[in-house]
N, C-alpha and C positions, 0 to 999 in steps of 0.2 A: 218276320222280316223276309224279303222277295231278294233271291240268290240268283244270278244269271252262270250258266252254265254253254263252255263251246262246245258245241257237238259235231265238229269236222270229221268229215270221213277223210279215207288216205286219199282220196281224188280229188281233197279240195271243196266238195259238196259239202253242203250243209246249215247249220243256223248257230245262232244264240239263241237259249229259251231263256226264261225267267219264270221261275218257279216260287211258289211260297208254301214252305210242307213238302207235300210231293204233290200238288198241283200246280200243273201247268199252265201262266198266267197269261204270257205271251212271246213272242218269237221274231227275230229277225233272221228272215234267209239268206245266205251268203254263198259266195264260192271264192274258190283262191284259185289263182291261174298265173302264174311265176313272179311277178313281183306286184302282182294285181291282185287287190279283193274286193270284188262287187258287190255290193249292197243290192238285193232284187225288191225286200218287202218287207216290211213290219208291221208285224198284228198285235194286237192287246185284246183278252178275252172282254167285253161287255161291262162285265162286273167289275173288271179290275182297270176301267179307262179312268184320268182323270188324276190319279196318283203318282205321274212321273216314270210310270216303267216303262213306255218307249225312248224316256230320256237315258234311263239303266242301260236299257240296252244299247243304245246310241254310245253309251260310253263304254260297255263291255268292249264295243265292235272298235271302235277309237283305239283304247285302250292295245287292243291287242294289234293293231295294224302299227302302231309306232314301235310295238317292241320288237315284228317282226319285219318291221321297214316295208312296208306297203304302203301304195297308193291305193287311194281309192276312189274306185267309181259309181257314182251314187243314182242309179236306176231308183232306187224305193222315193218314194215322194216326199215321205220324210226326211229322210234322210240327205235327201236333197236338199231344202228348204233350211234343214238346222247348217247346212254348210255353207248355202247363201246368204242366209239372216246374219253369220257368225262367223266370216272369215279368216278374221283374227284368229279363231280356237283352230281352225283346220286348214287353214296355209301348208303347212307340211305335209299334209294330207292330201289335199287336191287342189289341181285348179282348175278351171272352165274348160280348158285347153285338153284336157285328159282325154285320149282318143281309146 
């Protein structure tokens, strides 16, 4: 079973991995910047594309932006696209308008 883990540094920098064991499956890069967290990029290893861990991750990063009251701005392209397809789920999240 594939774990996602925050790895923020105190600057704010950093990702979500997703891991299965102790291999590293794939990753979204993030930074936090006052009451902003950007989304920059989301990878999934080759082998492990196909199975929903970009969605895991999409929702670690969710997950943790609504407990700490962030908005977010969604550079990654994914992450873009699941917020346009899906307005409904990320209304409180973002909106077009986010500068």
């Amino acid at each position: 079973m594939a774990i996602v883990k925050s790895m923020l540094r105190q600057h704010g920098q950093g990702a979500f991995k997703l891991y299965e064991d102790t291999t590293e499956l794939g990753e979204m890069i993030v930074s936090v910047n006052g009451d902003r967290l950007t989304a920059y990029h989301t990878q999934v290893a080759p082998e492990a594309q196909g199975k929903g861990y970009a969605k895991q991750l999409l929702n670690a990063m969710v997950d943790y932006a609504r407990t700490q009251h962030l908005r977010v701005q969604p550079l990654c392209p994914f992450v873009l696209t699941q917020f346009q397809n899906h307005p409904e789920r990320y209304a409180d999240l973002w909106t077009e308008s986010v500068s």
